[in-house]
PDB file of N, CA, C and O in Angstrom:
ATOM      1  N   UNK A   1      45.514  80.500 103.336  1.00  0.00           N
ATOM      2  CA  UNK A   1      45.971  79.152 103.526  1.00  0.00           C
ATOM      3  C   UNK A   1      46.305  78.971 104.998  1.00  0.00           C
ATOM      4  O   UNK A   1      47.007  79.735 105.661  1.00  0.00           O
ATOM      5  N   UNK A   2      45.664  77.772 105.456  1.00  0.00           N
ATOM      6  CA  UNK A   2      45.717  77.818 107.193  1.00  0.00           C
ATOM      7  C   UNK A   2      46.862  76.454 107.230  1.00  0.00           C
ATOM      8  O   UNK A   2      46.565  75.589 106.405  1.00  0.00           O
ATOM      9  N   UNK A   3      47.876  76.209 107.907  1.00  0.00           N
ATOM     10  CA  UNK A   3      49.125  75.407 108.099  1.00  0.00           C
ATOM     11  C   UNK A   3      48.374  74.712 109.577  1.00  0.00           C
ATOM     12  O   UNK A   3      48.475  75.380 110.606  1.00  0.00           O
ATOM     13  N   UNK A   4      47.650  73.398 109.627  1.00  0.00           N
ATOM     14  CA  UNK A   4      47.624  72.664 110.786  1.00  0.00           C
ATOM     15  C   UNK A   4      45.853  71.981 110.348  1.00  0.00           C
ATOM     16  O   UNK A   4      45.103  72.193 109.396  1.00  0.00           O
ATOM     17  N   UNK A   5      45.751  71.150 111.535  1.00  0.00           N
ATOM     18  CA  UNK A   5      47.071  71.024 112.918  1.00  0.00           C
ATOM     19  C   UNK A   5      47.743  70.252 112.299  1.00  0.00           C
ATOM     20  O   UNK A   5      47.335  69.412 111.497  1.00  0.00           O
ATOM     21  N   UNK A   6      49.299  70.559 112.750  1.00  0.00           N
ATOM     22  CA  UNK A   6      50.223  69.529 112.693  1.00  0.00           C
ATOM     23  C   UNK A   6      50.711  68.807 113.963  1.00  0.00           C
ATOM     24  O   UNK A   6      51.156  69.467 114.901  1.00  0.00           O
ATOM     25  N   UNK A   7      50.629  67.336 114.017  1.00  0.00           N
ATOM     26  CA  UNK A   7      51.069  66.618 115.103  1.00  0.00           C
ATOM     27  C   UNK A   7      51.452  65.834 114.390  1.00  0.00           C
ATOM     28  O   UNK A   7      51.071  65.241 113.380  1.00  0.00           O
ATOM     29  N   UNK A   8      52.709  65.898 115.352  1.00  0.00           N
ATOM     30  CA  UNK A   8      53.609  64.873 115.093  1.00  0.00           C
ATOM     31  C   UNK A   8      54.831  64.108 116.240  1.00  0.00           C
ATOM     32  O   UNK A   8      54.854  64.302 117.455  1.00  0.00           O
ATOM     33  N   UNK A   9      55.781  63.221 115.454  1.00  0.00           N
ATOM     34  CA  UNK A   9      56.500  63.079 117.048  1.00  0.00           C
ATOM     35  C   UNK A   9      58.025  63.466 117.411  1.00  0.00           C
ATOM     36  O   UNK A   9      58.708  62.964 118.305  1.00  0.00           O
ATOM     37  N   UNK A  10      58.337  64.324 116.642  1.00  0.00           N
ATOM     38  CA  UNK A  10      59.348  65.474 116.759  1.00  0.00           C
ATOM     39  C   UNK A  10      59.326  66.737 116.227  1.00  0.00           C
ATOM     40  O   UNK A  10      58.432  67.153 115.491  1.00  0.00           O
ATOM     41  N   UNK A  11      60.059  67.208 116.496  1.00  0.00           N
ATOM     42  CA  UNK A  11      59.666  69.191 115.702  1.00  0.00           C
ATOM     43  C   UNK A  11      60.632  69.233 114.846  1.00  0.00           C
ATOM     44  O   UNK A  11      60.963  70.280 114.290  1.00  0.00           O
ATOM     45  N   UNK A  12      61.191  68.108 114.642  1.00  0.00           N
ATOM     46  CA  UNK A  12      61.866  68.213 113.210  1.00  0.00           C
ATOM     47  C   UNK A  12      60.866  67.467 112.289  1.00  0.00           C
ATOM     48  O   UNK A  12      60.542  67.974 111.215  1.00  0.00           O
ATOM     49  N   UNK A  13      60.432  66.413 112.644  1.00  0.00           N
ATOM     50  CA  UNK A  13      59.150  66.179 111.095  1.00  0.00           C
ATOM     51  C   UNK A  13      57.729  67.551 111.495  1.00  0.00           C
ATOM     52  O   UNK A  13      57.525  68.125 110.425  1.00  0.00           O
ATOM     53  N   UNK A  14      57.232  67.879 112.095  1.00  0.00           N
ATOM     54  CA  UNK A  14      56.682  68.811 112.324  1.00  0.00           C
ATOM     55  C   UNK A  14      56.838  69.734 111.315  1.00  0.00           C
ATOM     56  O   UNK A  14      55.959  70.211 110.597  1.00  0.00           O
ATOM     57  N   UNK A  15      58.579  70.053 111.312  1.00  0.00           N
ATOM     58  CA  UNK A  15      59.246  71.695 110.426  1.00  0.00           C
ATOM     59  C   UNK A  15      58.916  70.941 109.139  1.00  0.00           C
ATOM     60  O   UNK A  15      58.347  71.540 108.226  1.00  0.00           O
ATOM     61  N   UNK A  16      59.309  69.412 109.007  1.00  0.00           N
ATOM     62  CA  UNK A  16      59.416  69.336 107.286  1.00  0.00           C
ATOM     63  C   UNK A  16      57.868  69.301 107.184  1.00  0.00           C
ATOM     64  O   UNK A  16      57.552  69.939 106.180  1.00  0.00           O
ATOM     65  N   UNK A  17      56.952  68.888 107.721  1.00  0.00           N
ATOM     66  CA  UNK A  17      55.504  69.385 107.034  1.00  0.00           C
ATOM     67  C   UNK A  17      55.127  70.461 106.886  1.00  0.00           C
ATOM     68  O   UNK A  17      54.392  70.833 105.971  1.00  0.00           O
ATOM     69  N   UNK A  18      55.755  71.403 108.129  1.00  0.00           N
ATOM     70  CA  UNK A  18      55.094  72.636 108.051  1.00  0.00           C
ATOM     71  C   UNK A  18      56.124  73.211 106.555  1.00  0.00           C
ATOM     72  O   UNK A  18      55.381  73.648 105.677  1.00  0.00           O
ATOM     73  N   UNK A  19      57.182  73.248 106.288  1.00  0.00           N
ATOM     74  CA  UNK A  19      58.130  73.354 105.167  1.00  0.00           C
ATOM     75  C   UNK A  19      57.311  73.527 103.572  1.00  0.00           C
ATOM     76  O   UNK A  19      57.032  74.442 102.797  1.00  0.00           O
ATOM     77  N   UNK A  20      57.088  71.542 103.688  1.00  0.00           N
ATOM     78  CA  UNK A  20      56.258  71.252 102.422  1.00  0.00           C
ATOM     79  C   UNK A  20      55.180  72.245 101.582  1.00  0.00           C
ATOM     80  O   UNK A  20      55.035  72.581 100.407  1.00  0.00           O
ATOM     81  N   UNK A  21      54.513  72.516 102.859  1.00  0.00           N
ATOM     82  CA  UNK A  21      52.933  73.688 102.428  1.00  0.00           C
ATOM     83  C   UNK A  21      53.397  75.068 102.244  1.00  0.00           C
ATOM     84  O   UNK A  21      52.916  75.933 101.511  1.00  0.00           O
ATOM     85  N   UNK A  22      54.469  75.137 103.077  1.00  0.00           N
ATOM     86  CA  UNK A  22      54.915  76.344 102.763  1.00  0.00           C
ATOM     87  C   UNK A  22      55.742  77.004 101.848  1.00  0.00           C
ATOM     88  O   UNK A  22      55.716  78.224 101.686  1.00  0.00           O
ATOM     89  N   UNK A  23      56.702  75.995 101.059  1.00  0.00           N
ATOM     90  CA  UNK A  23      56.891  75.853 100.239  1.00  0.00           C
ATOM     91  C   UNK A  23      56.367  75.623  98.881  1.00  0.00           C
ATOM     92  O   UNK A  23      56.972  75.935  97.855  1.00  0.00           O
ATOM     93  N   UNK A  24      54.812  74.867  98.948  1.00  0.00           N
ATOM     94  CA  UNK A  24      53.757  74.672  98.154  1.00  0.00           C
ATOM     95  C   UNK A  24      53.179  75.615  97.961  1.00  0.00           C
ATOM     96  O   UNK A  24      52.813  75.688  96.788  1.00  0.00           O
ATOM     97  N   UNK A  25      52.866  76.514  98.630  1.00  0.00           N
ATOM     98  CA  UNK A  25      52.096  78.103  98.241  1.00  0.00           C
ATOM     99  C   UNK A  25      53.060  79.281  98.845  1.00  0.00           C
ATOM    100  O   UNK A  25      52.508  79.980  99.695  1.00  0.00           O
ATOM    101  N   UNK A  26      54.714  79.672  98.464  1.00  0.00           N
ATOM    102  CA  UNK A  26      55.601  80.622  98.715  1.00  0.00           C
ATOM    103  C   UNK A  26      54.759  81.783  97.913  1.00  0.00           C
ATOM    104  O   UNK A  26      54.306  81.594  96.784  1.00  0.00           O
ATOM    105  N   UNK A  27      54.628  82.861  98.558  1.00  0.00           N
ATOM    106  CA  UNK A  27      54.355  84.119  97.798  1.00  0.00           C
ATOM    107  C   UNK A  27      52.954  84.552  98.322  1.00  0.00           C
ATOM    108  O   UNK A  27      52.580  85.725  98.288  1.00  0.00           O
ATOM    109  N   UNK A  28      51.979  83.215  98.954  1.00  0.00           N
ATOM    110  CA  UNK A  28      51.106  83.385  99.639  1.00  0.00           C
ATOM    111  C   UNK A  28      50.901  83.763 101.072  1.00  0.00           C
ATOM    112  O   UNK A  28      51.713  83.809 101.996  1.00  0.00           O
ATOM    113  N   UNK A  29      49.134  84.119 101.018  1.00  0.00           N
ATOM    114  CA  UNK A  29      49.227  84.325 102.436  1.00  0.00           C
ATOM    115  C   UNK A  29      49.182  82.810 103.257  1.00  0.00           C
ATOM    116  O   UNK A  29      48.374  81.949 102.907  1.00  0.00           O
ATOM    117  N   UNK A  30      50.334  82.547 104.612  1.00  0.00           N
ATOM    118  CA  UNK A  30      50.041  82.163 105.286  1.00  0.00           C
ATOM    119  C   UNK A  30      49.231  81.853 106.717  1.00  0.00           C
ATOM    120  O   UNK A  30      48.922  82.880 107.322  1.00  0.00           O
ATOM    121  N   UNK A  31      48.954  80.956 107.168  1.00  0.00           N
ATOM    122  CA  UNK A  31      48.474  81.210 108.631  1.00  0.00           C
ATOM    123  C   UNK A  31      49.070  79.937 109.376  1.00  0.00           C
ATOM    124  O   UNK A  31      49.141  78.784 108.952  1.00  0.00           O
ATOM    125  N   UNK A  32      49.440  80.406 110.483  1.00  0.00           N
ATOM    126  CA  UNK A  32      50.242  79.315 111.365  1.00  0.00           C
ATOM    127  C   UNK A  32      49.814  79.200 112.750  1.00  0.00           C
ATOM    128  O   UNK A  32      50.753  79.331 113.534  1.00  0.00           O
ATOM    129  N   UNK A  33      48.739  79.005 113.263  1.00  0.00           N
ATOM    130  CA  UNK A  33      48.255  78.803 114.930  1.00  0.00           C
ATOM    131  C   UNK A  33      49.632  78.065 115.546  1.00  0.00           C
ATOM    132  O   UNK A  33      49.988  77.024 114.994  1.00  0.00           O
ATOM    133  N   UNK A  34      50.150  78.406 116.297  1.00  0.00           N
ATOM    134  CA  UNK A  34      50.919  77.500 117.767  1.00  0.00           C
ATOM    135  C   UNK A  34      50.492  77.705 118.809  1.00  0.00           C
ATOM    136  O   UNK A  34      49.851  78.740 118.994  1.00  0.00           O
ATOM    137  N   UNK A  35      50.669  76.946 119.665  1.00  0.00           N
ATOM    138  CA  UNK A  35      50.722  77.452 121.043  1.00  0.00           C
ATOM    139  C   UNK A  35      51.962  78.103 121.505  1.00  0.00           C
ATOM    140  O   UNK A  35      53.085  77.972 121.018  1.00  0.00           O
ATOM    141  N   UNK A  36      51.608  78.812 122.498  1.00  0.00           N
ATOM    142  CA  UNK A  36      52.677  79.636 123.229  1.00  0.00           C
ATOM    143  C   UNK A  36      53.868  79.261 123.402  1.00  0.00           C
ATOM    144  O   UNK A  36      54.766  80.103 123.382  1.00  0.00           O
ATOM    145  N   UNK A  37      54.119  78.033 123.593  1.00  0.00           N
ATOM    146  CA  UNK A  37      55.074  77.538 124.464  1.00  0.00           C
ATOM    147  C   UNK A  37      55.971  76.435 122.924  1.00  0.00           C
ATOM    148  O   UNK A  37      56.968  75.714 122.960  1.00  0.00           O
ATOM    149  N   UNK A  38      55.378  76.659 122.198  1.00  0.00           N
ATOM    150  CA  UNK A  38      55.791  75.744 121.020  1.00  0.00           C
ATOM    151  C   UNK A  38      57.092  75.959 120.864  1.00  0.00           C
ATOM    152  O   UNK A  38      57.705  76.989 121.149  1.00  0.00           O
ATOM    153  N   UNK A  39      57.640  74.664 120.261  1.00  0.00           N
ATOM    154  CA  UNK A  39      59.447  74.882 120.270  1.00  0.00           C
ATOM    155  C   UNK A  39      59.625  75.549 118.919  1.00  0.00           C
ATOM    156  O   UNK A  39      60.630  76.228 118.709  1.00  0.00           O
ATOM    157  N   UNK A  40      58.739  75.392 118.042  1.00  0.00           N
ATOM    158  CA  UNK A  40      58.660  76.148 116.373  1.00  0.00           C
ATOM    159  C   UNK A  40      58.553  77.592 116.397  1.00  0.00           C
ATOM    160  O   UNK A  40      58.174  78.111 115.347  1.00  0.00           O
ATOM    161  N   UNK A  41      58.749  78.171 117.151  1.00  0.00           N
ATOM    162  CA  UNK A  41      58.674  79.576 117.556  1.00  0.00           C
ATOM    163  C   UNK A  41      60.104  80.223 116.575  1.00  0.00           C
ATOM    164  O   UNK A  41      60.210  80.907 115.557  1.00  0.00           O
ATOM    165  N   UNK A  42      60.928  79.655 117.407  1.00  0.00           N
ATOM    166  CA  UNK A  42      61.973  80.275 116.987  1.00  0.00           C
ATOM    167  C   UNK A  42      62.925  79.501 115.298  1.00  0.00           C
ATOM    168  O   UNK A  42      63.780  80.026 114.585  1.00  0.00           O
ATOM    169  N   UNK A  43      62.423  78.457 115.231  1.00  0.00           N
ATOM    170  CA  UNK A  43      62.544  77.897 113.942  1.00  0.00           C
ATOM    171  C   UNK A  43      61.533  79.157 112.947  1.00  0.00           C
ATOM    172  O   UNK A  43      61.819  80.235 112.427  1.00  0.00           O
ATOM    173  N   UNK A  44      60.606  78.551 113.018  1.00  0.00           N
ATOM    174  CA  UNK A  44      59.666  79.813 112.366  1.00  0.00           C
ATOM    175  C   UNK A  44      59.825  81.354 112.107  1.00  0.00           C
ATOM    176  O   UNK A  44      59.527  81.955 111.075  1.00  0.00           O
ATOM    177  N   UNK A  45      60.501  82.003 113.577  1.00  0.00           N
ATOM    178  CA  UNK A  45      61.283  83.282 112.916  1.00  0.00           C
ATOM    179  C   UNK A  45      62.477  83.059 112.339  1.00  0.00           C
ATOM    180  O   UNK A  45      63.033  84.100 111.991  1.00  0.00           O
ATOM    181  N   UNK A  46      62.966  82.238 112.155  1.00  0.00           N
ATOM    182  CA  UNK A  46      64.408  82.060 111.314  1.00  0.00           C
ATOM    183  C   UNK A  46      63.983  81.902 109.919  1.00  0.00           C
ATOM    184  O   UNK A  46      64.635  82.549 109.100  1.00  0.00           O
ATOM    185  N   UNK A  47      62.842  81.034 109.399  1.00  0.00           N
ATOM    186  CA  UNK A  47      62.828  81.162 107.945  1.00  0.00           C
ATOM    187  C   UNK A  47      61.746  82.435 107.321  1.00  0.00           C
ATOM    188  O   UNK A  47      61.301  82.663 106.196  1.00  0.00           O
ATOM    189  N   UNK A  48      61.582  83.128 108.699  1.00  0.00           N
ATOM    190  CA  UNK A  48      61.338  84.570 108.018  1.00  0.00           C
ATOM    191  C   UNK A  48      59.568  84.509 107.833  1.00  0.00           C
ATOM    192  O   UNK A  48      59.070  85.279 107.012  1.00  0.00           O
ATOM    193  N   UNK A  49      58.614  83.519 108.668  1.00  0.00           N
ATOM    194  CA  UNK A  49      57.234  83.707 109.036  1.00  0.00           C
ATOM    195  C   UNK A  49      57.073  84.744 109.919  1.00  0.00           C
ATOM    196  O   UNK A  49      57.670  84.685 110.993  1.00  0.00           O
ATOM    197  N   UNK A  50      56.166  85.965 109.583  1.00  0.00           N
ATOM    198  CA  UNK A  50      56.296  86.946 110.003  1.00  0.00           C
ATOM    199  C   UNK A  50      55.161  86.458 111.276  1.00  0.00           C
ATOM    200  O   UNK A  50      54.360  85.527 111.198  1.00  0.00           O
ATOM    201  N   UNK A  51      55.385  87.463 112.530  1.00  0.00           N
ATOM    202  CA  UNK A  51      54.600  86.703 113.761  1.00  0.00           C
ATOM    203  C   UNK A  51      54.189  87.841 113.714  1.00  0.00           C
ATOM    204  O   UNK A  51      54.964  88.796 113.670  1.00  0.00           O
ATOM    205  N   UNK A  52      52.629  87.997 113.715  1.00  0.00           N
ATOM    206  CA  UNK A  52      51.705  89.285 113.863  1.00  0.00           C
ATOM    207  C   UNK A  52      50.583  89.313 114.756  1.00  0.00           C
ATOM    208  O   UNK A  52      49.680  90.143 114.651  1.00  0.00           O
ATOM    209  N   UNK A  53      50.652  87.900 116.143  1.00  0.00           N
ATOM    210  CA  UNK A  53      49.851  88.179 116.722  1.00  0.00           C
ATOM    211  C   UNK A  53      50.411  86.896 117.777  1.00  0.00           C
ATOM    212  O   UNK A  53      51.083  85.927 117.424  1.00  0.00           O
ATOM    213  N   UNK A  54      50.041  87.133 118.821  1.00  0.00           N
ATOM    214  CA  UNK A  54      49.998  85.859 119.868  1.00  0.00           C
ATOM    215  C   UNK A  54      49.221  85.251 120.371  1.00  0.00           C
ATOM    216  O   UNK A  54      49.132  86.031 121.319  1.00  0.00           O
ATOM    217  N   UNK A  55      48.359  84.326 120.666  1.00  0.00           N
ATOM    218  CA  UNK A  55      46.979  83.705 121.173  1.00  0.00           C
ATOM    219  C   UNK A  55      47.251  82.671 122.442  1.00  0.00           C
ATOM    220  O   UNK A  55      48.125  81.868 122.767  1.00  0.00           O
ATOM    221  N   UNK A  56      46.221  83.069 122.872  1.00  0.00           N
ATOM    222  CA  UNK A  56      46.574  81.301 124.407  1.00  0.00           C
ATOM    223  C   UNK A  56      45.564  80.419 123.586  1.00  0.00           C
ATOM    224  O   UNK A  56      44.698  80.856 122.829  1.00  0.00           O
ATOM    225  N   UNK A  57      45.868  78.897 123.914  1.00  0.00           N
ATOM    226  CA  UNK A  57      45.379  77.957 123.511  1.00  0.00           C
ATOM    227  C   UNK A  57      44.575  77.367 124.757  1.00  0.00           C
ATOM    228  O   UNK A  57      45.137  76.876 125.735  1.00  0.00           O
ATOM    229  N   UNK A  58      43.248  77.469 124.612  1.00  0.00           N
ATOM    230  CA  UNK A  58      42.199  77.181 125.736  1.00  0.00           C
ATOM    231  C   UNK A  58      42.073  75.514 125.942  1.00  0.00           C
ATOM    232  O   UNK A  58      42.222  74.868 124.906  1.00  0.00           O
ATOM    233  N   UNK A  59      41.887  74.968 126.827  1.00  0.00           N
ATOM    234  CA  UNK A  59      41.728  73.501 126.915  1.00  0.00           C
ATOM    235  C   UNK A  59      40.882  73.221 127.508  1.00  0.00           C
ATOM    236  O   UNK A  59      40.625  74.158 128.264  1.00  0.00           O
ATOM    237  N   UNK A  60      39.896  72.022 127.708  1.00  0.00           N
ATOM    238  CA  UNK A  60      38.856  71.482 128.268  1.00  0.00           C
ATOM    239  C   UNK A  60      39.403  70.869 129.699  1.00  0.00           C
ATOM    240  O   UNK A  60      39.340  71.393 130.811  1.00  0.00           O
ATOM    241  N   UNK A  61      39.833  69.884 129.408  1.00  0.00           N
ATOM    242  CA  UNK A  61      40.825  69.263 130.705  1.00  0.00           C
ATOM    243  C   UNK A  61      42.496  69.452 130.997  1.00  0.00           C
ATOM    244  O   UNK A  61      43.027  70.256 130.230  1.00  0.00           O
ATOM    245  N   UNK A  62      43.312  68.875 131.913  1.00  0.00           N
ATOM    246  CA  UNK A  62      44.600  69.549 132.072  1.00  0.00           C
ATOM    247  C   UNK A  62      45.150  68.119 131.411  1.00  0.00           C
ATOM    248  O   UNK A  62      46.119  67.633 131.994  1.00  0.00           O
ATOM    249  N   UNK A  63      44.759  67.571 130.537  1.00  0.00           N
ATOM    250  CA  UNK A  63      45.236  66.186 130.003  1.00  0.00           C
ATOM    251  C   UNK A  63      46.805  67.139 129.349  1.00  0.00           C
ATOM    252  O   UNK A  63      46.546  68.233 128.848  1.00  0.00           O
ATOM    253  N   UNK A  64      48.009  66.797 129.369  1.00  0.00           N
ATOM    254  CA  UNK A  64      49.307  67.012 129.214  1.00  0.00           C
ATOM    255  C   UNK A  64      49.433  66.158 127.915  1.00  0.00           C
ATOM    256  O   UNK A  64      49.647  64.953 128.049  1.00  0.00           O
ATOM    257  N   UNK A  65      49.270  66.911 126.166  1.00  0.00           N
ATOM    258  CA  UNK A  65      49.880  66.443 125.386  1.00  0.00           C
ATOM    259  C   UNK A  65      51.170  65.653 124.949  1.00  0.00           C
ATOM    260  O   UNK A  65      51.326  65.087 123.867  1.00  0.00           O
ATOM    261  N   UNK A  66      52.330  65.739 126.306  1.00  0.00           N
ATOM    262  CA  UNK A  66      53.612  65.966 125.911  1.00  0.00           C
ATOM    263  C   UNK A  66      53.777  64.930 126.844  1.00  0.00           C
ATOM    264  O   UNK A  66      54.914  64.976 127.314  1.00  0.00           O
ATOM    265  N   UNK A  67      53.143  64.070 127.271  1.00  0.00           N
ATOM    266  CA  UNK A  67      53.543  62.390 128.412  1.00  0.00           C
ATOM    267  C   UNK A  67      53.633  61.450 127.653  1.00  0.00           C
ATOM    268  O   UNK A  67      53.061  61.161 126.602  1.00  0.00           O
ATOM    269  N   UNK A  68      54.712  60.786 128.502  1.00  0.00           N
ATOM    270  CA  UNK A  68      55.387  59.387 127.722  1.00  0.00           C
ATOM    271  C   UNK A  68      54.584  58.445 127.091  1.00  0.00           C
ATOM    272  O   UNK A  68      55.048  58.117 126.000  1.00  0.00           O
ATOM    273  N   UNK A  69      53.532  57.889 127.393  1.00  0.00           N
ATOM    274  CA  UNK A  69      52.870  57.109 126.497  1.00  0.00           C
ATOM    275  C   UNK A  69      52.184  57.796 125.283  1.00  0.00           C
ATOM    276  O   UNK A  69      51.642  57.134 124.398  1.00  0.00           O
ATOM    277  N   UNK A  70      52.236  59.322 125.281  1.00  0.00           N
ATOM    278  CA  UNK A  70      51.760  59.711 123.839  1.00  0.00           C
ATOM    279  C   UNK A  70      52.701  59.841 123.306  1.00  0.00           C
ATOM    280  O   UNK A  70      53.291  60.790 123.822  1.00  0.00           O
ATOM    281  N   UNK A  71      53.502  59.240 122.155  1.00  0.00           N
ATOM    282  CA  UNK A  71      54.266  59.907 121.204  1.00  0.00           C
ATOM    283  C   UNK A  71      54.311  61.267 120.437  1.00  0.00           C
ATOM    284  O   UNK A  71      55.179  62.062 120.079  1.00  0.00           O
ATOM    285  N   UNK A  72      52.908  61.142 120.357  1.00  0.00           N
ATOM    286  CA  UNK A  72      52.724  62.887 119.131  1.00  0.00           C
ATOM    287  C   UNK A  72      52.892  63.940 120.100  1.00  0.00           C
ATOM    288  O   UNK A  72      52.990  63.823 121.321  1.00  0.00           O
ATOM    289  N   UNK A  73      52.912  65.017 119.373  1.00  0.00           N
ATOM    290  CA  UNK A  73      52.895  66.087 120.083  1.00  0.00           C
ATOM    291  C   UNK A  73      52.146  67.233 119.239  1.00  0.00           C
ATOM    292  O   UNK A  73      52.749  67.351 118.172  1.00  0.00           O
ATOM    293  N   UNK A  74      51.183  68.019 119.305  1.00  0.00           N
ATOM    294  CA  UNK A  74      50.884  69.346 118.793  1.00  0.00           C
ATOM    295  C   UNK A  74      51.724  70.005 118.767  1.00  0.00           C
ATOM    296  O   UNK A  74      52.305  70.172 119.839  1.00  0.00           O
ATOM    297  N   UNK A  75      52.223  70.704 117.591  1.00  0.00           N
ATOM    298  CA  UNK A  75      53.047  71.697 117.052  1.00  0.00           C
ATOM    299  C   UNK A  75      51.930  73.023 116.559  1.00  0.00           C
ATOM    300  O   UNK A  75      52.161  74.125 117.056  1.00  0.00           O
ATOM    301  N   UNK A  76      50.815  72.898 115.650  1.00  0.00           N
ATOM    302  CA  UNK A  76      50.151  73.953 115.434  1.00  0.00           C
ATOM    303  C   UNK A  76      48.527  73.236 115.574  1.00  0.00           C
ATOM    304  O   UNK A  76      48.019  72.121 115.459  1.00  0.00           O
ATOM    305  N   UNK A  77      48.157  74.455 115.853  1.00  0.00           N
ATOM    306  CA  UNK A  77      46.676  74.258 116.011  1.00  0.00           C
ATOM    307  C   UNK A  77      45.864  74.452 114.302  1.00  0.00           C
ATOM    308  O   UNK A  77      46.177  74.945 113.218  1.00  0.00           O
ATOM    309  N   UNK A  78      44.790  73.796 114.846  1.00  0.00           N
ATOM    310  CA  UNK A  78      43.932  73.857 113.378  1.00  0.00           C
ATOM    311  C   UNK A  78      43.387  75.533 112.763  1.00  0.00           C
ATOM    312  O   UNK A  78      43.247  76.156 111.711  1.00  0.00           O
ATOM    313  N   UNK A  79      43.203  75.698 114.414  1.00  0.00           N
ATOM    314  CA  UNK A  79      43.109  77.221 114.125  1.00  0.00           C
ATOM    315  C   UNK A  79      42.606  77.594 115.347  1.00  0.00           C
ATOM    316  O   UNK A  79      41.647  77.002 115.842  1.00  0.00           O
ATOM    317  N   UNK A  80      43.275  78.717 116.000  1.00  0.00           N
ATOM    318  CA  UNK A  80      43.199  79.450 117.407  1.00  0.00           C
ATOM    319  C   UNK A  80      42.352  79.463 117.999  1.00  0.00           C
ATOM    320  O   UNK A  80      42.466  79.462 119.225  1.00  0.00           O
ATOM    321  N   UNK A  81      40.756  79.484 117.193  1.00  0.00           N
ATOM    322  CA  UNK A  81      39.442  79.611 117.317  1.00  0.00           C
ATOM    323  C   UNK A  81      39.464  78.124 118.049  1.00  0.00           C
ATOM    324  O   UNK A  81      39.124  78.094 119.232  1.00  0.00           O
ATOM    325  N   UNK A  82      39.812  77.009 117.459  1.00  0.00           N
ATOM    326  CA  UNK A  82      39.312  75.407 117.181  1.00  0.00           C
ATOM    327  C   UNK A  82      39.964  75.157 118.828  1.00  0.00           C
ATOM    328  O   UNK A  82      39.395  74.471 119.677  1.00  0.00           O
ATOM    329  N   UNK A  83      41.740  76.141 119.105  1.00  0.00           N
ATOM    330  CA  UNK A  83      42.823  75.059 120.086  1.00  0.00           C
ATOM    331  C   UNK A  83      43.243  74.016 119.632  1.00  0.00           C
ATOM    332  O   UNK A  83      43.975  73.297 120.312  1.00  0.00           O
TER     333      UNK A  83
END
């Protein structure tokens, strides 16, 4: 089960989606792409998602997800492969 992408426009609705699925298949395997720098890092080791690998997230242009006229923000990638 792959968790993303999730975008959204805080990392508190972010946690409750990422929550929902994870909560929807407890006992399963998960998968969770972030980027490096993601603020869900440390939320994520608190409810006990085990972190078994780290990846950089490659980009085409230096377009800045996180500027004022975008509201959303990437929290997880679709999958590490995708960015």
């Amino acid at each position: 089960m792959v968790v993303g992408p999730v975008v959204a426009t805080s990392l508190e609705y972010a946690a409750a989606m990422i929550a929902y699925w994870i909560g929807s298949h407890a006992g399963q395997f998960m998968r969770l792409d972030i980027p490096q720098d993601c603020a869900l890092s440390r939320w994520l080791d608190e409810i006990g998602l085990l972190r078994v690998d780290a990846v950089a997230a490659m980009v085409t242009d230096s377009h800045d997800s996180h500027d004022v006229e975008n509201p959303m923000h990437r929290f997880a990638l679709c999958s590490q492969a995708f960015g």
